[in-house]
C-alpha positions in Angstrom: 13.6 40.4 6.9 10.5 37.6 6.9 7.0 38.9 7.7 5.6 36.3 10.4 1.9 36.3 10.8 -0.2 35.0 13.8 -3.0 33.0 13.4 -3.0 31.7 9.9 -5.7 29.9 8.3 -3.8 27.4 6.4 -6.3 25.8 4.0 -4.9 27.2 0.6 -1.7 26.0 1.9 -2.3 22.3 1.6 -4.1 20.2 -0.7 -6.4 18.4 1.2 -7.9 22.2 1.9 -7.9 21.5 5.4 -9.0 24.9 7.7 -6.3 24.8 9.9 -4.4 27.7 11.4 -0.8 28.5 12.3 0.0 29.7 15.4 3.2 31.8 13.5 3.5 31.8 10.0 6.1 32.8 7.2 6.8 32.8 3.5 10.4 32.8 2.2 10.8 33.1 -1.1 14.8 34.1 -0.8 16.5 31.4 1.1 18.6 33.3 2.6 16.0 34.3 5.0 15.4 30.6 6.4 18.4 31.3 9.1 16.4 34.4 10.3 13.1 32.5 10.2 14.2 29.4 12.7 15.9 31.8 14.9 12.8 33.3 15.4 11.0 29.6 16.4 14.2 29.3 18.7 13.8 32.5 20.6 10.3 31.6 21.0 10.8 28.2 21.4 8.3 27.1 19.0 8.4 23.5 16.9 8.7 24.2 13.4 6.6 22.9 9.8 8.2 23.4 6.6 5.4 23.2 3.8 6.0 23.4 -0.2 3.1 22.4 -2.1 1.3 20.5 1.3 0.8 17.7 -1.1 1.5 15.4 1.3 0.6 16.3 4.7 -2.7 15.9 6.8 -3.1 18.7 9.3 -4.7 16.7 12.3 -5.5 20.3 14.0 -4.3 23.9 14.4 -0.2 24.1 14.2 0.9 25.3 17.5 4.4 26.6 16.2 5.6 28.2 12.8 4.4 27.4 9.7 7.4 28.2 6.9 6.1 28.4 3.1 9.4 27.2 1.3 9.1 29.5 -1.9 12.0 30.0 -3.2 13.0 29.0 -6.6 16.2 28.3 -9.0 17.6 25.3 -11.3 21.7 24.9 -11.6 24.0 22.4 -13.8 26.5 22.2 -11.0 28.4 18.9 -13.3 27.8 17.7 -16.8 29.8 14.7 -18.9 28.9 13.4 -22.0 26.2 10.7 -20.1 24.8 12.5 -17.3 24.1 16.2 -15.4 23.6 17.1 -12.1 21.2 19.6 -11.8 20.3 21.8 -8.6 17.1 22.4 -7.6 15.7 24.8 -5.2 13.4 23.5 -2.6 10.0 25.4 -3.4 10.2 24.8 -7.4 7.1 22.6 -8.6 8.0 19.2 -8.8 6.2 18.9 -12.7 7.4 21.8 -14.0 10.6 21.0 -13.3 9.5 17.7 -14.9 8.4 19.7 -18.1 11.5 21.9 -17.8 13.6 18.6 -17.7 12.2 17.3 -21.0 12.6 20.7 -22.7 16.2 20.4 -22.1 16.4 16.5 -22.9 17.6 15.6 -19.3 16.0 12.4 -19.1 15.1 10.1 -15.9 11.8 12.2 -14.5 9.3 11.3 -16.8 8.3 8.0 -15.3 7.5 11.0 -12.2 5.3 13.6 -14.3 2.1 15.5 -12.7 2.9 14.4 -9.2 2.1 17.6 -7.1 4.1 19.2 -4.7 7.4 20.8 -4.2 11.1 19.6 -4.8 11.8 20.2 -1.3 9.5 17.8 -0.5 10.4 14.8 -2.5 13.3 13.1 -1.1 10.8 12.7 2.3 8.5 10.5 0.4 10.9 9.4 -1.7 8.5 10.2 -4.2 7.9 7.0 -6.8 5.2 6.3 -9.2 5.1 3.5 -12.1 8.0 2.0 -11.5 10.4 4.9 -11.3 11.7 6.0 -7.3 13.3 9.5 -6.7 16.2 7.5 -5.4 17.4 6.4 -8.5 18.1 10.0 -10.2 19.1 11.4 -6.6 22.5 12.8 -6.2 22.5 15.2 -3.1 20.8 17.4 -0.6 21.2 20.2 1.4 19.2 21.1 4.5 19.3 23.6 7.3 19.1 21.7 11.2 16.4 23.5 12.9 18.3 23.2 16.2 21.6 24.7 15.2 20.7 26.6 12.2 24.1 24.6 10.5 23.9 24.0 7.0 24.4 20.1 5.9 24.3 18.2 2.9 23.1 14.4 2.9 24.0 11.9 0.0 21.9 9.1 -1.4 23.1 6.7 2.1 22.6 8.9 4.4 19.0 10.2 3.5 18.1 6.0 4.1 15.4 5.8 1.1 12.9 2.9 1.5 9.8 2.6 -0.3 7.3 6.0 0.2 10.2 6.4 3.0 13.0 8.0 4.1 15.2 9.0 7.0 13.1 12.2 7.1 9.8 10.5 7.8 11.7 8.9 10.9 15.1 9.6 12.6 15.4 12.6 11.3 11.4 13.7 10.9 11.5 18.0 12.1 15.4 18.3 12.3 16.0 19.5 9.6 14.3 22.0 6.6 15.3 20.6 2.8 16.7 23.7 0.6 17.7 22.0 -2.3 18.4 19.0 -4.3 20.5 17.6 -6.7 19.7 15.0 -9.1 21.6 13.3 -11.7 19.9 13.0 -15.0 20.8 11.2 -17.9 22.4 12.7 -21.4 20.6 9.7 -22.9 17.1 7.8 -22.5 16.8 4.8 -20.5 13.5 4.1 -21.0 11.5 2.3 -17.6 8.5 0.5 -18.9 8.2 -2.3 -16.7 4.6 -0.8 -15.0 1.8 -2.9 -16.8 -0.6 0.4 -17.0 2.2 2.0 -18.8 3.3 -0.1 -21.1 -0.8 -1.1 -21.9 -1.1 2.9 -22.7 2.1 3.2 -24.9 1.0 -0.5 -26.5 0.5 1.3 -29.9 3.9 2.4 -30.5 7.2 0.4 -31.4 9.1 0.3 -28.2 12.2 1.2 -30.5 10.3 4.6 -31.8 9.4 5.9 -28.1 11.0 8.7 -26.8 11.1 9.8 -22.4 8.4 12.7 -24.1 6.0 10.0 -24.9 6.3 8.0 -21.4 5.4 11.3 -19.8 2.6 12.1 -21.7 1.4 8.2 -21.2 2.0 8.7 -17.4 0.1 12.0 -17.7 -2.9 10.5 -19.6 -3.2 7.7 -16.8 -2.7 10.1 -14.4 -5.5 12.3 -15.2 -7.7 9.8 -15.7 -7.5 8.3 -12.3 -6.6 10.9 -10.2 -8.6 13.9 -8.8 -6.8 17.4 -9.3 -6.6 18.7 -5.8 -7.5 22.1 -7.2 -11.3 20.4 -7.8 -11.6 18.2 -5.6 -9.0 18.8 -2.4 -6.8 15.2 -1.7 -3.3 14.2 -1.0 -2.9 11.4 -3.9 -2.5 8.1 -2.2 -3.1 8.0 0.9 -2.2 4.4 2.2 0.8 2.3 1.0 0.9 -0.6 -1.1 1.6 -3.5 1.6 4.4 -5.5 1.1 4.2 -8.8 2.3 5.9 -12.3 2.7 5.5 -14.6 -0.5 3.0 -17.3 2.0 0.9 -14.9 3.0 0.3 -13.6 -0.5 -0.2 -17.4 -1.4 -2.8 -17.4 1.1 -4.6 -14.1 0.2 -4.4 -15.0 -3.6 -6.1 -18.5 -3.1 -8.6 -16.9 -0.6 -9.2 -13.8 -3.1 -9.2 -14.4 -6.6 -8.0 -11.7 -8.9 -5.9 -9.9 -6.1 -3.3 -7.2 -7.8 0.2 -7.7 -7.2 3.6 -6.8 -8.0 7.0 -9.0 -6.9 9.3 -7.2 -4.7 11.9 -10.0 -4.9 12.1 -14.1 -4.2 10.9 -13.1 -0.7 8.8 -10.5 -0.9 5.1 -9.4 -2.8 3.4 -6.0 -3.1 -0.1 -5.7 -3.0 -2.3 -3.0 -4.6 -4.2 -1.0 -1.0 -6.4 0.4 -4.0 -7.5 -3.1 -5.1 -7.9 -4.1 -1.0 -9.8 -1.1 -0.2 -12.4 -1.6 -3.4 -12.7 -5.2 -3.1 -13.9 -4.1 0.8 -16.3 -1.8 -0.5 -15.1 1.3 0.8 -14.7 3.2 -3.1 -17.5 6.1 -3.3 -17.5 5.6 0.2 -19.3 9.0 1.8 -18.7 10.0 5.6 -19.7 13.7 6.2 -17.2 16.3 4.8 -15.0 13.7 3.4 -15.5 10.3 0.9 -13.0 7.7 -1.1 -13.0 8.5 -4.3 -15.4 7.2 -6.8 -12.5 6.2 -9.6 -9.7 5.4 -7.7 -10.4 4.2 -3.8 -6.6 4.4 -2.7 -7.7 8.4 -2.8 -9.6 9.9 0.4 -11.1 13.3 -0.7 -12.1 16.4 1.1 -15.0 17.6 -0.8 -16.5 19.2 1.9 -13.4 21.3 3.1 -13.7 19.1 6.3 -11.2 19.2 9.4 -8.2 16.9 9.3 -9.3 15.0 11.9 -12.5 13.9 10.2 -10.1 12.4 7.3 -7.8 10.8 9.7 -11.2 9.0 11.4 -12.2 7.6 7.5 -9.1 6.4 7.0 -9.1 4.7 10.4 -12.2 2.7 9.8 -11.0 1.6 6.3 -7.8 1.0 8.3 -9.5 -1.6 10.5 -11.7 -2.8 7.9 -8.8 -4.0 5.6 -7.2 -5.6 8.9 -10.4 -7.3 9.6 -11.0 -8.9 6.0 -7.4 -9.5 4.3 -5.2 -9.4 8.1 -3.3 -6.4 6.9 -2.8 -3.3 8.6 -2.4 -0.5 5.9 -0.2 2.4 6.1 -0.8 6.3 5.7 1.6 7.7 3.2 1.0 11.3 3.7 2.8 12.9 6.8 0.7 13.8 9.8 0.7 16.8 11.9 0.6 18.1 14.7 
């Protein structure tokens, strides 16, 4: 039977190290204990917040509902053929170590993913991506609980609707349902993905033919480290905008209009643009407003030195929201979830 707590300060419970507090709060770390935990939010007829890692999430204010900790852990072959294995994952494993774990037992198609924080659970919401590898492309499966019901489902590759930093749990289906595990399918042999220019700069001193998926993690590792705070110095959620994708004549415009802008094709139609380069070239890295700042390395990074409330954050990023809109006539996105 789940302990739930009233009034829960929720600040080591999310990377940003925002004070917050939970109305109700729980931490499951059997899963079978979820069914009793949502009843209990039914009864009361309280909304419900799922948090892993809280690597992604900006907690506007105090929850008014309950607050469940996924902590439950476990890793499963569930298929193997001589090219790939499915492997399920329980929603409150780390998302690197299972990385690291990955490696260990040569299941390759993570590594392009290493040191990005969180939980598994948490993942297939973002559709987590970073240098030029998206979760979508070693996803198999997974399961959820509906909030509503308390029926068990399972959602495939389709049905989850990935997009870029998106998915069908950031939108139509954003607090129905609580992730309990997922299944990837991981290659038996390396494909090697070294189309990100950073990456392939960093791994420049080594024959393509000798590298190995261990040396593209410890490359994306490296870069990682270098231009990313830890949350556990510095409180942040990574990224906190998207890159903007835009038509190929605006970028035409932009580029002739801003020399040197940083960009990545999409396809014939279609042109990302770096929010980090946007939000430098506007003069907002090192930025400093009260409790919060843009970091001094990397500006697509809004940091909570200060252990500031949420709403403070959310009022940065709005003014270099407006700012970016006024200069370049693009409206950037937040990437991390927002709540309540």
């Amino acid at each position: 039977m789940p302990d739930f707590l009233t009034d829960v300060n929720l600040e080591g419970y999310n990377t940003l190290a925002v004070p917050a507090r939970a109305r109700y709060f729980t931490s499951l770390d059997d899963e079978r204990e979820l069914a009793t935990a949502v009843a209990f939010a039914r009864e009361k007829g309280l909304p419900v917040l799922a948090l892993g890692g809280g690597s992604n999430i900006v907690l506007r204010g105090d929850y008014p509902g309950l607050v469940i900790h996924l902590n439950w852990r476990g890793r499963e072959v569930v298929n193997e053929t001589r090219e790939h294995v499915w492997l399920k994952v329980a929603a409150g494993e780390n998302w690197h170590q299972l990385v690291e774990y990955c490696l260990q037992q040569e299941y390759w198609g993570l590594e392009n993913l290493s040191l990005i924080p969180g939980s598994v659970g948490a993942a297939p919401i973002q559709n987590i991506g970073a240098y030029g590898v998206e979760l979508k492309e070693v996803f198999a499966e997974l399961e959820a609980m509906e909030i509503q019901s308390g029926q068990r489902v399972r959602f495939n590759r389709d049905q989850c609707g990935f997009g870029y930093r998106d998915s069908a749990f950031k939108n139509g289906l954003r607090d129905r349902y609580i992730i309990t595990s997922v299944t990837l399918k991981l290659n038996r042999l390396p494909h090697l993905k070294l189309s990100y220019p950073a990456l392939r700069e960093a791994l420049a001193d080594k024959p393509i033919a000798d590298l190995t998926p261990v040396d593209v993690s410890r490359a994306v590792c490296s870069i990682r480290q270098a231009k990313l705070p830890d949350p556990k110095e510095i409180p942040n959620v990574g990224s906190f905008f998207k890159n903007p994708v835009v038509d190929v004549k605006t970028f035409l415009r932009l580029q002739l209009d801003h020399p040197g802008l940083i960009s990545y094709p999409v396809d014939a139609l279609q042109v990302k643009l770096a929010a980090g380069w946007l939000i430098e070239r506007a003069g907002w890295k090192g930025f400093v407003q009260g409790n919060v700042a843009v970091h001094d390395q990397q500006a697509l990074v809004l940091i909570n030195p200060g252990r500031g409330y949420g709403h403070e954050v959310l009022r940065l990023a709005q003014r270099i929201q407006d700012s970016i809109a006024s200069e370049f006539g693009i409206r950037l996105e937040a990437e991390p979830r927002i709540y309540p």
